[in-house]
mmCIF file of the N, C-alpha and C atoms, coordinates in Angstrom:
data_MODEL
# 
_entry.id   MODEL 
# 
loop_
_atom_site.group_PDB 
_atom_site.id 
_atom_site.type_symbol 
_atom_site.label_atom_id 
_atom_site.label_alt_id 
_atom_site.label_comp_id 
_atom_site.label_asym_id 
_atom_site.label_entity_id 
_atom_site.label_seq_id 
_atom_site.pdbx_PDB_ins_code 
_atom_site.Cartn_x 
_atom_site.Cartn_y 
_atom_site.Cartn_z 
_atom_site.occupancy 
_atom_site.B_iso_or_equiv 
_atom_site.pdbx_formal_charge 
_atom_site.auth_seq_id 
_atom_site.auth_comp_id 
_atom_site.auth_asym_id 
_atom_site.auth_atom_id 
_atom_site.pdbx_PDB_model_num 
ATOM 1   N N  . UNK A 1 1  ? 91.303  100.218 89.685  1.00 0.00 ? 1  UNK A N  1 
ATOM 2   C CA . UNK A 1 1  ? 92.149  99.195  90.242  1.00 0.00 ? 1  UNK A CA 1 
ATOM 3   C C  . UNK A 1 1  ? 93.100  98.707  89.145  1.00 0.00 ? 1  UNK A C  1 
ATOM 4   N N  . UNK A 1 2  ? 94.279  98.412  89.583  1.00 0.00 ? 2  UNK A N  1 
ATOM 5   C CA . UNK A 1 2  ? 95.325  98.210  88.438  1.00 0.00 ? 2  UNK A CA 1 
ATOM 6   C C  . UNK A 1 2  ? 95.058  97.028  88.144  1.00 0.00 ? 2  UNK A C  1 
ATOM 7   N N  . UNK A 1 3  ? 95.435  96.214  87.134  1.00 0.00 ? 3  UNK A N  1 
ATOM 8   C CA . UNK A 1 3  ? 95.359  94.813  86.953  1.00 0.00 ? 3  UNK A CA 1 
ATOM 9   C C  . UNK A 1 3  ? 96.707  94.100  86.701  1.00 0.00 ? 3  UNK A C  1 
ATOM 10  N N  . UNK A 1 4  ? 97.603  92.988  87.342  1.00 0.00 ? 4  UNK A N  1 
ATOM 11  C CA . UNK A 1 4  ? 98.560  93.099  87.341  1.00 0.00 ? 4  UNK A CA 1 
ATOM 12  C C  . UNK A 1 4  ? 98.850  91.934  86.254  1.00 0.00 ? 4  UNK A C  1 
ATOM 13  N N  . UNK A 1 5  ? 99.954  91.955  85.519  1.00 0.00 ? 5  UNK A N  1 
ATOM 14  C CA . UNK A 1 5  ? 100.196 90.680  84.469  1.00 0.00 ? 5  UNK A CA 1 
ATOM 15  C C  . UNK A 1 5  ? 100.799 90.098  85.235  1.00 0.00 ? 5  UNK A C  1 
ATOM 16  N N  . UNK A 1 6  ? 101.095 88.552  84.584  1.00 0.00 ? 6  UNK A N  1 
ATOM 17  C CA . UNK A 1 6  ? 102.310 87.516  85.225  1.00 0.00 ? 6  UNK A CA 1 
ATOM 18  C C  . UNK A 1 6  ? 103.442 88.037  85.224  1.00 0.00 ? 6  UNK A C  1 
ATOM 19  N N  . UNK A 1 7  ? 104.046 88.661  84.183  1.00 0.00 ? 7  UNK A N  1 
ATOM 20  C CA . UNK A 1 7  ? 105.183 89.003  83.975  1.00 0.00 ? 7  UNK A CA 1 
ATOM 21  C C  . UNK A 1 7  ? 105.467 90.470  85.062  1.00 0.00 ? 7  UNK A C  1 
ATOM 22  N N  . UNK A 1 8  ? 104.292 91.306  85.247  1.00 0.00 ? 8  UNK A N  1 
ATOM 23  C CA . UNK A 1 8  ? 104.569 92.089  86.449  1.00 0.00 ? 8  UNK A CA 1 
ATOM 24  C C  . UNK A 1 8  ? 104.848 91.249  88.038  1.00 0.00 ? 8  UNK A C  1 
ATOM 25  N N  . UNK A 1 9  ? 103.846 90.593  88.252  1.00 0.00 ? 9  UNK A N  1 
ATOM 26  C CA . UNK A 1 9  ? 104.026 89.685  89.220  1.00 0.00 ? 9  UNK A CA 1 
ATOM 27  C C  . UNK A 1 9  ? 105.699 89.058  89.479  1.00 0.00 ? 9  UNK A C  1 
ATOM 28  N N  . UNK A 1 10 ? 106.176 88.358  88.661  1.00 0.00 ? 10 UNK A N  1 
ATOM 29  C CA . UNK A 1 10 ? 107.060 87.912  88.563  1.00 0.00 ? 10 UNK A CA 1 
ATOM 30  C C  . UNK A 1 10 ? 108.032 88.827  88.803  1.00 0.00 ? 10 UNK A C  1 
ATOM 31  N N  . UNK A 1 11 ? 107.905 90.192  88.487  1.00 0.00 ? 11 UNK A N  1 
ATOM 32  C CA . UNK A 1 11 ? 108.992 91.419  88.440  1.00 0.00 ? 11 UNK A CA 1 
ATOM 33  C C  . UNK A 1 11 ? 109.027 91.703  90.372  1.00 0.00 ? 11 UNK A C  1 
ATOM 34  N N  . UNK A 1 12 ? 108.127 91.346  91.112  1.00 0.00 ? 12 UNK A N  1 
ATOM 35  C CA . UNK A 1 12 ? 107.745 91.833  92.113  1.00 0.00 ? 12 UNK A CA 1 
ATOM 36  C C  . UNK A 1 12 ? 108.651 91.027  93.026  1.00 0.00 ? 12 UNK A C  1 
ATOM 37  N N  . UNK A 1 13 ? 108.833 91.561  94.169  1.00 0.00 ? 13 UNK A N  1 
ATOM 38  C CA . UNK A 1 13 ? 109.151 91.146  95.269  1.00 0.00 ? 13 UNK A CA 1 
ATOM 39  C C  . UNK A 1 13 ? 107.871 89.851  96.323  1.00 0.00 ? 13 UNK A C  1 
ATOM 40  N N  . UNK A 1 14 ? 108.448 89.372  97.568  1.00 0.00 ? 14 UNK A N  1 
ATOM 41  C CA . UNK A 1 14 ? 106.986 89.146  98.165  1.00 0.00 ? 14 UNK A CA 1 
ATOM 42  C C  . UNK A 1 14 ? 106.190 89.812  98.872  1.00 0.00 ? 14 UNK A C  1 
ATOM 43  N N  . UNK A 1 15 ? 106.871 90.844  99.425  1.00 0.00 ? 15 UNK A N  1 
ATOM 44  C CA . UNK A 1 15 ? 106.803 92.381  100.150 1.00 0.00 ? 15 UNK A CA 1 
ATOM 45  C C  . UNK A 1 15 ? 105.810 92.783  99.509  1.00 0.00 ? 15 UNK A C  1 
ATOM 46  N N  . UNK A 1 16 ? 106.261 93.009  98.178  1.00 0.00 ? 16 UNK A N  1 
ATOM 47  C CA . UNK A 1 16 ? 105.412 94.195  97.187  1.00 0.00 ? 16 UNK A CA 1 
ATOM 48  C C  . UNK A 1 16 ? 103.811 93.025  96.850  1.00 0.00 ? 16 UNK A C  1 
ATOM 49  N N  . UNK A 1 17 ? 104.206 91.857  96.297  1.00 0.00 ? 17 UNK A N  1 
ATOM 50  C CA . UNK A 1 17 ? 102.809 90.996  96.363  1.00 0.00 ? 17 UNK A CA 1 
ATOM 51  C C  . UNK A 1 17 ? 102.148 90.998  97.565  1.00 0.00 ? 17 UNK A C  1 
ATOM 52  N N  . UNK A 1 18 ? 102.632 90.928  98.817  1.00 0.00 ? 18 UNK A N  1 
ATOM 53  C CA . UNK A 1 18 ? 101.464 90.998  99.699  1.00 0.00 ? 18 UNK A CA 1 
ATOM 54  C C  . UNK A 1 18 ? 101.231 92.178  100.254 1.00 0.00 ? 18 UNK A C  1 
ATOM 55  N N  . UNK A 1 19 ? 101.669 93.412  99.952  1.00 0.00 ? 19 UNK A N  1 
ATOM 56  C CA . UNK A 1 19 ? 101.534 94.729  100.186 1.00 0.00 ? 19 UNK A CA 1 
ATOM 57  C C  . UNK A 1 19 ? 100.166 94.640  99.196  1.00 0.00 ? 19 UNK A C  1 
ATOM 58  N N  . UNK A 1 20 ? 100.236 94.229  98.091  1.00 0.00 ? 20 UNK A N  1 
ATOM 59  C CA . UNK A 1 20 ? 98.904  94.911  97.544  1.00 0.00 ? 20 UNK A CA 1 
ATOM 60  C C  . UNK A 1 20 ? 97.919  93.392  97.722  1.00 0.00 ? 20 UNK A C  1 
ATOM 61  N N  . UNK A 1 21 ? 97.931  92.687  98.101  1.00 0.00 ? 21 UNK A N  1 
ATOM 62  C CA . UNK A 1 21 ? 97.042  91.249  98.317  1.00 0.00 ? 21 UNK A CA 1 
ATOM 63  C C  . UNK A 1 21 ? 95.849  92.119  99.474  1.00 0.00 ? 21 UNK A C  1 
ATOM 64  N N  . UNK A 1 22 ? 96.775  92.873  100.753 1.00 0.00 ? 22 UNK A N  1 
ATOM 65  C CA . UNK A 1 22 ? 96.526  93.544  101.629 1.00 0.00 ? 22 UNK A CA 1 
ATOM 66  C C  . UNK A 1 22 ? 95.870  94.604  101.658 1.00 0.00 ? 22 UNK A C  1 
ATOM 67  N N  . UNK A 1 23 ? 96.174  95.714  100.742 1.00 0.00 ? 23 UNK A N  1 
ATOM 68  C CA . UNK A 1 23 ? 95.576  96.416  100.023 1.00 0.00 ? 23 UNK A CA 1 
ATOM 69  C C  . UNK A 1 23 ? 94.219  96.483  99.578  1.00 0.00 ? 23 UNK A C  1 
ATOM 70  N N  . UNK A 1 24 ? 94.409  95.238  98.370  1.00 0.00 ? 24 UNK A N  1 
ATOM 71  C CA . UNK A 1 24 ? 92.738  94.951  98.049  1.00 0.00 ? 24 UNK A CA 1 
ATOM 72  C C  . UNK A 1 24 ? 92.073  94.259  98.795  1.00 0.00 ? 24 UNK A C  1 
ATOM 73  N N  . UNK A 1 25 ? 92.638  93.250  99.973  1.00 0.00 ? 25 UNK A N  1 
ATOM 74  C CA . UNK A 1 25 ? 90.973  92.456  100.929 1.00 0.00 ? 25 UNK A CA 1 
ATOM 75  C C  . UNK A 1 25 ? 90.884  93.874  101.836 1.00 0.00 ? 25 UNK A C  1 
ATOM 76  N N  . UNK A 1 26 ? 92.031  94.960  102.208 1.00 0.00 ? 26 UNK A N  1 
ATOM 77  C CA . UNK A 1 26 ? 91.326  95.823  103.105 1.00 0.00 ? 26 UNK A CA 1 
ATOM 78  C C  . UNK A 1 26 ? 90.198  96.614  102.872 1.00 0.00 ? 26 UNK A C  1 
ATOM 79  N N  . UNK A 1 27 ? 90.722  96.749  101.531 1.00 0.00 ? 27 UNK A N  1 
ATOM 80  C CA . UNK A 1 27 ? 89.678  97.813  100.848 1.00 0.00 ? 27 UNK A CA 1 
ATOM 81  C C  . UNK A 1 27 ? 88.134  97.125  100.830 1.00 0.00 ? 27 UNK A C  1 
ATOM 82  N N  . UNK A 1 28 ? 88.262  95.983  100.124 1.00 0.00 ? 28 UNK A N  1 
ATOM 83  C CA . UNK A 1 28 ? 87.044  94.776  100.315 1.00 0.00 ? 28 UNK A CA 1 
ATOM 84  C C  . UNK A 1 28 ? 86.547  94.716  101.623 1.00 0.00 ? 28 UNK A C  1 
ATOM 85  N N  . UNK A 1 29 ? 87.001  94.312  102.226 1.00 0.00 ? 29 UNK A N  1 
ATOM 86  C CA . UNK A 1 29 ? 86.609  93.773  103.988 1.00 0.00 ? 29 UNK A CA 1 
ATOM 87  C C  . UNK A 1 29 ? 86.489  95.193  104.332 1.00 0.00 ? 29 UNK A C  1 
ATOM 88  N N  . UNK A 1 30 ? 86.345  96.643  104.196 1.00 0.00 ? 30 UNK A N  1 
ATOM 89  C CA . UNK A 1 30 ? 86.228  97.643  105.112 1.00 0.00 ? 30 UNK A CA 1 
ATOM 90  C C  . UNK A 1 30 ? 84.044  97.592  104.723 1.00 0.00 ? 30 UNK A C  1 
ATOM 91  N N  . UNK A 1 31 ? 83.587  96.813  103.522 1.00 0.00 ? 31 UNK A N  1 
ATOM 92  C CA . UNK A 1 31 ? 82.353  96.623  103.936 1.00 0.00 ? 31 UNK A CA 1 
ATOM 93  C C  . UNK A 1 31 ? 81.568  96.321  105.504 1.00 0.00 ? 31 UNK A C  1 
ATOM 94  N N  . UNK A 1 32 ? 82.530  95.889  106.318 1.00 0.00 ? 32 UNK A N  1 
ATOM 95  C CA . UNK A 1 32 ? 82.340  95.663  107.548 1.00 0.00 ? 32 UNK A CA 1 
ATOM 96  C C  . UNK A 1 32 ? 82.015  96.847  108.659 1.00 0.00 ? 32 UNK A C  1 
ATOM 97  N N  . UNK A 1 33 ? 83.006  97.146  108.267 1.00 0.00 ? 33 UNK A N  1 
ATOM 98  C CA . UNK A 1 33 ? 82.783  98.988  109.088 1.00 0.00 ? 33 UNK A CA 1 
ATOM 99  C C  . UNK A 1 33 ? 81.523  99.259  108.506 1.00 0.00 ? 33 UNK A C  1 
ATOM 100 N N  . UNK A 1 34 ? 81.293  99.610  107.081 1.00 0.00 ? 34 UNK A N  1 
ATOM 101 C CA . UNK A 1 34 ? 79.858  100.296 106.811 1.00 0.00 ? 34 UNK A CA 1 
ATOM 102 C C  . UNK A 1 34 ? 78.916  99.723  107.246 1.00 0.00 ? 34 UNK A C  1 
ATOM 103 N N  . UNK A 1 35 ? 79.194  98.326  107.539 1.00 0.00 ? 35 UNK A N  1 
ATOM 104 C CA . UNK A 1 35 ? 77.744  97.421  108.014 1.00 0.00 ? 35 UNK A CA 1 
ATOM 105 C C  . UNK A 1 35 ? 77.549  97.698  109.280 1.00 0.00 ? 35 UNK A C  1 
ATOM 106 N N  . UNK A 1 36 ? 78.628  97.584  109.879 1.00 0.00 ? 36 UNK A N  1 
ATOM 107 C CA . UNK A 1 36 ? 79.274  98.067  111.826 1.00 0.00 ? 36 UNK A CA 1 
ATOM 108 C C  . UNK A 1 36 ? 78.245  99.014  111.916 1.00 0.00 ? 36 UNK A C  1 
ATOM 109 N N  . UNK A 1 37 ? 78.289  100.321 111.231 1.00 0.00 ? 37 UNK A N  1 
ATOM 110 C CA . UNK A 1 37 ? 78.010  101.777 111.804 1.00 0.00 ? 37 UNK A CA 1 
ATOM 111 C C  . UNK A 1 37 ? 76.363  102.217 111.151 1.00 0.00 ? 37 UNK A C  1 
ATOM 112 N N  . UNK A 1 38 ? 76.202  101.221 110.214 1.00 0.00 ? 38 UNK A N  1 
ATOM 113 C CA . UNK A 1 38 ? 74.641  100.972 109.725 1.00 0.00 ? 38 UNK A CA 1 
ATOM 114 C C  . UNK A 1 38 ? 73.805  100.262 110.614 1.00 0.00 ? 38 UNK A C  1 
ATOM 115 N N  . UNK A 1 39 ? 74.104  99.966  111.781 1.00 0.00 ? 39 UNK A N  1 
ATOM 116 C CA . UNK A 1 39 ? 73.962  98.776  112.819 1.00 0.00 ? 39 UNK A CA 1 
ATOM 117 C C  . UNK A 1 39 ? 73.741  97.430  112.380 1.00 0.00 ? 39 UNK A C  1 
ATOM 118 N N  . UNK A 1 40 ? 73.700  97.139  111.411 1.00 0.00 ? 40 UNK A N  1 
ATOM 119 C CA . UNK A 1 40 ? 73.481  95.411  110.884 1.00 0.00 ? 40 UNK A CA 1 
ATOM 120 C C  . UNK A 1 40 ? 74.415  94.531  111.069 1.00 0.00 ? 40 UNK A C  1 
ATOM 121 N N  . UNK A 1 41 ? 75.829  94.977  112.004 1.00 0.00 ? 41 UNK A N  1 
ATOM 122 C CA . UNK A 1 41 ? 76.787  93.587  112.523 1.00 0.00 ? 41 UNK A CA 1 
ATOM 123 C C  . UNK A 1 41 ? 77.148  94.383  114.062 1.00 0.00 ? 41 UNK A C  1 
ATOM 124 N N  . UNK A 1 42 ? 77.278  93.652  114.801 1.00 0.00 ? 42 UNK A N  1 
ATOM 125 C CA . UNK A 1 42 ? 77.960  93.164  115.613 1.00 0.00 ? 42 UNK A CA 1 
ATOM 126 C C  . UNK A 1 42 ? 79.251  93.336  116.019 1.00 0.00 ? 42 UNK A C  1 
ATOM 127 N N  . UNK A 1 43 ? 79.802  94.065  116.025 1.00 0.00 ? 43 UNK A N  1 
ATOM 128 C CA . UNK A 1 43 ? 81.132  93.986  116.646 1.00 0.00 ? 43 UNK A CA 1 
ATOM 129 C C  . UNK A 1 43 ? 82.216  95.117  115.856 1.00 0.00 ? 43 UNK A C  1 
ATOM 130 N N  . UNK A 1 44 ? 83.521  94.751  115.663 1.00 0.00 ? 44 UNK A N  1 
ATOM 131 C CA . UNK A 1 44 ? 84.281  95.879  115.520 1.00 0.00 ? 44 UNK A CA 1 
ATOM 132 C C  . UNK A 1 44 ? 84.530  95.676  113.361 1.00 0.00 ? 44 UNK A C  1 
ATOM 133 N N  . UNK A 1 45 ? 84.192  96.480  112.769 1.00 0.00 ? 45 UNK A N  1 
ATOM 134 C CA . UNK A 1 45 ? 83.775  96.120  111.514 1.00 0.00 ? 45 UNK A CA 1 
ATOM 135 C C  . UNK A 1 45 ? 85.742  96.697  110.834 1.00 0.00 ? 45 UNK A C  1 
ATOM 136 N N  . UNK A 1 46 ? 86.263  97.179  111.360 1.00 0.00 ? 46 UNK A N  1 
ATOM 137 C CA . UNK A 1 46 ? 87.683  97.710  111.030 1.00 0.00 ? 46 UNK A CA 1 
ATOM 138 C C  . UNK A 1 46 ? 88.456  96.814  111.414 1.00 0.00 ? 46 UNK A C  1 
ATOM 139 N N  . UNK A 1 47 ? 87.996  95.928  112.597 1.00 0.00 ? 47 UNK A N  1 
ATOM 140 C CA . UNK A 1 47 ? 88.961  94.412  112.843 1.00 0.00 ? 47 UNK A CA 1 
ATOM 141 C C  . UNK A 1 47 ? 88.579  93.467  112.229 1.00 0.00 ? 47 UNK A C  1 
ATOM 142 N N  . UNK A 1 48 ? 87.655  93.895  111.840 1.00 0.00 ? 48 UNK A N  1 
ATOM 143 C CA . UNK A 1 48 ? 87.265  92.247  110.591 1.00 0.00 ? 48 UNK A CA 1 
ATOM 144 C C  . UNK A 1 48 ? 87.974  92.176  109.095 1.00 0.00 ? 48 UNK A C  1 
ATOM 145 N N  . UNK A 1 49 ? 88.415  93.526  108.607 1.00 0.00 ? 49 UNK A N  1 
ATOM 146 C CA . UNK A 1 49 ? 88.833  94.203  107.449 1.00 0.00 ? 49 UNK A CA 1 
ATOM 147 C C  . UNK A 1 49 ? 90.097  93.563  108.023 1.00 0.00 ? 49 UNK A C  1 
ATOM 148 N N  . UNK A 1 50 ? 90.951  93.735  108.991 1.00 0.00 ? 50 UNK A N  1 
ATOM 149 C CA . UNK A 1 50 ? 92.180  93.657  109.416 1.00 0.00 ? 50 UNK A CA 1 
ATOM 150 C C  . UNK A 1 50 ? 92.728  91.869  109.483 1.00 0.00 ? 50 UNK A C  1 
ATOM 151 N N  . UNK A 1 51 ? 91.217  91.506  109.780 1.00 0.00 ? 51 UNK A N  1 
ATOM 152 C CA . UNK A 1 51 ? 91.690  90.005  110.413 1.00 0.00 ? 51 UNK A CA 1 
ATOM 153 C C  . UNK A 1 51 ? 91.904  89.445  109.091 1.00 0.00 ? 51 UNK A C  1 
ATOM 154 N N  . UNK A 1 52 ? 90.890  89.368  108.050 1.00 0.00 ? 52 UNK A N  1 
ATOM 155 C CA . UNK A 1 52 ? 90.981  89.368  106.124 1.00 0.00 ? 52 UNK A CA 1 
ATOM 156 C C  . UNK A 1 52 ? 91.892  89.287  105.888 1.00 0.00 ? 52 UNK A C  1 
ATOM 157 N N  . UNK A 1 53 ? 92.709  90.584  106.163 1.00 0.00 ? 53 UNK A N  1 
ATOM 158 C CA . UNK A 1 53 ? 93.935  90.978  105.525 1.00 0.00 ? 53 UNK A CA 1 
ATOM 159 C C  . UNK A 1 53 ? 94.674  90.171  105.750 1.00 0.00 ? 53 UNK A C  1 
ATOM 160 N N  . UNK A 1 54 ? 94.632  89.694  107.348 1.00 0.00 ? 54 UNK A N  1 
ATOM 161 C CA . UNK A 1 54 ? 95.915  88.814  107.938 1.00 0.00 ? 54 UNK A CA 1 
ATOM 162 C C  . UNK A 1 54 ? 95.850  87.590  107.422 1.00 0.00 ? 54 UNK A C  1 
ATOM 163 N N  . UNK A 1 55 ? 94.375  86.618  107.427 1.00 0.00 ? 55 UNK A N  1 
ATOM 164 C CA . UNK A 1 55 ? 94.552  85.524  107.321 1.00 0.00 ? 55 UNK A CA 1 
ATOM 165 C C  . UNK A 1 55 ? 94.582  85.401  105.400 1.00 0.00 ? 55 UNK A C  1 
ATOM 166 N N  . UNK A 1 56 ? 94.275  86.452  104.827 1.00 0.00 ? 56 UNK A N  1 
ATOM 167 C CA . UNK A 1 56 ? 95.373  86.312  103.545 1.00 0.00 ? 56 UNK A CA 1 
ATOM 168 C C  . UNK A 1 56 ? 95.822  86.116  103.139 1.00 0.00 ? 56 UNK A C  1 
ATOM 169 N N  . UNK A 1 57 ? 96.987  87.211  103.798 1.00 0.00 ? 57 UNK A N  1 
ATOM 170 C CA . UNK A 1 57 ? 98.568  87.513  103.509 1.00 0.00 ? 57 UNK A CA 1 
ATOM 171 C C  . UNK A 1 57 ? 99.251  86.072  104.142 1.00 0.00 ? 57 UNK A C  1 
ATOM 172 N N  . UNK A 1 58 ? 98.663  85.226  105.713 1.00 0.00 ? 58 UNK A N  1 
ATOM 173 C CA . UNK A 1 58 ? 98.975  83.827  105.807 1.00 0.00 ? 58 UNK A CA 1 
ATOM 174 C C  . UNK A 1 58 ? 98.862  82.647  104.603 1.00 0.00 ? 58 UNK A C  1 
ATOM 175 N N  . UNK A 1 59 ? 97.413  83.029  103.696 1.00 0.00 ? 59 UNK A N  1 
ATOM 176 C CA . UNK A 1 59 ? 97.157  82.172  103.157 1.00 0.00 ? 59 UNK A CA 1 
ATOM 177 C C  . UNK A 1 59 ? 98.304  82.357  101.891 1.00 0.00 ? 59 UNK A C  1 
ATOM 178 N N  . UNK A 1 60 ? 98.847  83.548  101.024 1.00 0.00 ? 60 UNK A N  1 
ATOM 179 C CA . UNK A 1 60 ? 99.778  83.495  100.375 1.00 0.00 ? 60 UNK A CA 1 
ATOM 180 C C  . UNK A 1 60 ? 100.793 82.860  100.793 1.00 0.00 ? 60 UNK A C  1 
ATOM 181 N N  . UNK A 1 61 ? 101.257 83.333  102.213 1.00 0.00 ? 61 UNK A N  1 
ATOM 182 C CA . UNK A 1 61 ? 102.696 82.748  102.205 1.00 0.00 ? 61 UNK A CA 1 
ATOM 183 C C  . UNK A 1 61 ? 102.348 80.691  102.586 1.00 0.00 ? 61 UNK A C  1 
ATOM 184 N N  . UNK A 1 62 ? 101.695 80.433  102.636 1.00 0.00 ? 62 UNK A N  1 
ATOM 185 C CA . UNK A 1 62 ? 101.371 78.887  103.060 1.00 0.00 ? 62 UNK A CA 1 
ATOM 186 C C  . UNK A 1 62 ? 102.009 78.488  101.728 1.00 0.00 ? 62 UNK A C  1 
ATOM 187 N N  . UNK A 1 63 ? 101.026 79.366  100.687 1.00 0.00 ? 63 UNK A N  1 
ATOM 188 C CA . UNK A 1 63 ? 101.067 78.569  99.376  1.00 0.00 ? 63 UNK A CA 1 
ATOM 189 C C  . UNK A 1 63 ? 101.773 79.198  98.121  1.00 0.00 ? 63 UNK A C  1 
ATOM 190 N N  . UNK A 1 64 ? 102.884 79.532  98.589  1.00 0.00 ? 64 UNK A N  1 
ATOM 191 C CA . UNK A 1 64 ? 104.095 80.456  98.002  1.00 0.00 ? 64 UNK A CA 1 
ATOM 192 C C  . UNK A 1 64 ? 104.839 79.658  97.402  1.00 0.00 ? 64 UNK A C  1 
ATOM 193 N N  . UNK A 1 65 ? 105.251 79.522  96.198  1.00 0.00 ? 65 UNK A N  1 
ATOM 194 C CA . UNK A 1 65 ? 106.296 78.532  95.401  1.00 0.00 ? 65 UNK A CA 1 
ATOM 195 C C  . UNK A 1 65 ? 107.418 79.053  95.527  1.00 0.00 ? 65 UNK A C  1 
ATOM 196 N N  . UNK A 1 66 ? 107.414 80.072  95.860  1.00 0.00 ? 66 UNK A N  1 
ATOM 197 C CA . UNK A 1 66 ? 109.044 80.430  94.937  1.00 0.00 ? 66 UNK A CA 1 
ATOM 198 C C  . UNK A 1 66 ? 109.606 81.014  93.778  1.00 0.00 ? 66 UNK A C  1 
ATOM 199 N N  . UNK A 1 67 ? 110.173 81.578  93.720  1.00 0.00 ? 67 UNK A N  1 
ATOM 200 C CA . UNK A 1 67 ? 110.555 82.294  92.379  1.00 0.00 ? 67 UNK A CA 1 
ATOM 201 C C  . UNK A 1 67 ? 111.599 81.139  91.375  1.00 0.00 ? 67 UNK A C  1 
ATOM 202 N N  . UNK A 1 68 ? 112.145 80.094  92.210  1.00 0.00 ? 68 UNK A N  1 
ATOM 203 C CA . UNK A 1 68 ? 112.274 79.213  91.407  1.00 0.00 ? 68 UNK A CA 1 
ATOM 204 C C  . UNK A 1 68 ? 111.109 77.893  90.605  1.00 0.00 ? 68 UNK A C  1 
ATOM 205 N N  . UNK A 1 69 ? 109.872 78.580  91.172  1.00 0.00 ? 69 UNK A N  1 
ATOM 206 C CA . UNK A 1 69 ? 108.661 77.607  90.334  1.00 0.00 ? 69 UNK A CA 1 
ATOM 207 C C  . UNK A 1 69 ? 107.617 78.024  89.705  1.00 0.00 ? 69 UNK A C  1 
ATOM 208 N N  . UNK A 1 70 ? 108.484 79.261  89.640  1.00 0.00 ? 70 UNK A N  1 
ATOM 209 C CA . UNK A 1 70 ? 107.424 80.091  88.487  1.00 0.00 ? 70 UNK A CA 1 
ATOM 210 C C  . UNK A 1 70 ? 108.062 79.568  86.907  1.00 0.00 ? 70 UNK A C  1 
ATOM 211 N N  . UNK A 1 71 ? 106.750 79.034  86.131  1.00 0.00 ? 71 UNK A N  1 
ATOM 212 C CA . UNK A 1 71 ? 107.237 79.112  84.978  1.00 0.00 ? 71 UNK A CA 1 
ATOM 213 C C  . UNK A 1 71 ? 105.944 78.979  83.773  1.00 0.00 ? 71 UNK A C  1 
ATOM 214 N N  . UNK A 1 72 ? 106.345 78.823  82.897  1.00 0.00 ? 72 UNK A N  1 
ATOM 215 C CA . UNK A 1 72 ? 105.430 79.920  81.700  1.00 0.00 ? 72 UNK A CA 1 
ATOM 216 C C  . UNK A 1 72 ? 104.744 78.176  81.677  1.00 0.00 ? 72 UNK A C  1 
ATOM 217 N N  . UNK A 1 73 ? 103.299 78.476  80.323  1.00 0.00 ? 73 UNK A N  1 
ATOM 218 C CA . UNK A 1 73 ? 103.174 77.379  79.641  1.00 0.00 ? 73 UNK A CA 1 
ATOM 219 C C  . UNK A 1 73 ? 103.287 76.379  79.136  1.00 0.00 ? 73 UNK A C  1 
ATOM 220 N N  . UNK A 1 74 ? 104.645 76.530  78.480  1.00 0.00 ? 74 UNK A N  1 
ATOM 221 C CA . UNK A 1 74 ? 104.986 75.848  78.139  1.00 0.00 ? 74 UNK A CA 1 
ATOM 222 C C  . UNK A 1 74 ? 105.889 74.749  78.570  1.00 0.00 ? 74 UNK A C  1 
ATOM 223 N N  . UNK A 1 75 ? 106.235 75.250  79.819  1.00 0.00 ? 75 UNK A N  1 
ATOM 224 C CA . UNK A 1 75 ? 106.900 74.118  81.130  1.00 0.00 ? 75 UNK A CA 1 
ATOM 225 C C  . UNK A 1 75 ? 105.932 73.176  81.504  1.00 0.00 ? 75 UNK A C  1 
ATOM 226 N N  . UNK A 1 76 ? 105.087 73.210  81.383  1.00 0.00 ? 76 UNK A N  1 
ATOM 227 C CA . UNK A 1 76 ? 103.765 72.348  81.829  1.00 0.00 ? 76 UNK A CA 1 
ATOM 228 C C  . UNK A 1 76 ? 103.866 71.028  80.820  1.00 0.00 ? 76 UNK A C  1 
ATOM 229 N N  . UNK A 1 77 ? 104.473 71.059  79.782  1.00 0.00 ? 77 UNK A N  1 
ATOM 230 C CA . UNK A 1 77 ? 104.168 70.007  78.532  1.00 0.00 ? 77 UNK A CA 1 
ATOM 231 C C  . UNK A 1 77 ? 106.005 69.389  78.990  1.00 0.00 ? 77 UNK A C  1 
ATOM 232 N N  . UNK A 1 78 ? 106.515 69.804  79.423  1.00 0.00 ? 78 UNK A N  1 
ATOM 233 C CA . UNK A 1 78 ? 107.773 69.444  79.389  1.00 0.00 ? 78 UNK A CA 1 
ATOM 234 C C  . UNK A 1 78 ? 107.911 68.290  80.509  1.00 0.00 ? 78 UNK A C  1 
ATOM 235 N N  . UNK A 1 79 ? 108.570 66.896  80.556  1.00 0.00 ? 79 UNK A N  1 
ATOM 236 C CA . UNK A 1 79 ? 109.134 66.165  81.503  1.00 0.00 ? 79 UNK A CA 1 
ATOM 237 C C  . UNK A 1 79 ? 110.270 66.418  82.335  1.00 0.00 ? 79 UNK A C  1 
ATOM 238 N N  . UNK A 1 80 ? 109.808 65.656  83.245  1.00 0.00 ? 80 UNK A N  1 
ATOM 239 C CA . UNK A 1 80 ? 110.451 65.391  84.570  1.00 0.00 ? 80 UNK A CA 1 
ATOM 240 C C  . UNK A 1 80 ? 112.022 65.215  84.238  1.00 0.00 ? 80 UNK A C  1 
ATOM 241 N N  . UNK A 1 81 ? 112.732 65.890  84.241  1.00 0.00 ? 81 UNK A N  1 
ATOM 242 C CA . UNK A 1 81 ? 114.166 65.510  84.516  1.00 0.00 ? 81 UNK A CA 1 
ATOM 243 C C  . UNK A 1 81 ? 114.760 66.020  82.811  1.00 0.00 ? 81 UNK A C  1 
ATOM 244 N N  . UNK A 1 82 ? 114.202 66.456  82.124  1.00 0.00 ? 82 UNK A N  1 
ATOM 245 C CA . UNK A 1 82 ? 114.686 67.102  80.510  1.00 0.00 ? 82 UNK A CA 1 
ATOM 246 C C  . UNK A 1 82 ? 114.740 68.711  80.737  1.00 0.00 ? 82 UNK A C  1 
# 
């Protein structure tokens, strides 16, 4: 699994961030299917992987700043209006 830096992040689109957000809960959440077809759940284990994904990729964009509120460390020590 790749590991991504800030500074890659930042290089990214939101497309490309939630293309792979999506990516990794599918891959995660497809435990469901194996549980599905092991008989130990209930129901459709490839829509549970799917639903993950969705309420996700919702939960990124809820809490999405912006590419104008990305900023390093050292913005954090800096005041309001300087």
């Amino acid at each position: 699994m790749i590991k991504y830096t800030a500074a890659q992040f930042r290089e990214m689109s939101v497309p490309a961030i939630e293309a792979i957000i999506a990516r990794r809960i599918y891959e995660a959440g497809m435990i469901f299917e194996s549980l599905e077809n092991a008989g130990m759940i209930v129901g459709n284990g490839y829509g549970i992987a799917q639903q993950l994904v969705d309420h996700s990729v919702k939960v990124f964009r809820e809490r999405w700043k912006g590419v104008s509120h990305v900023y390093n460390s050292r913005d954090v020590t800096r005041k309001e209006g300087m």
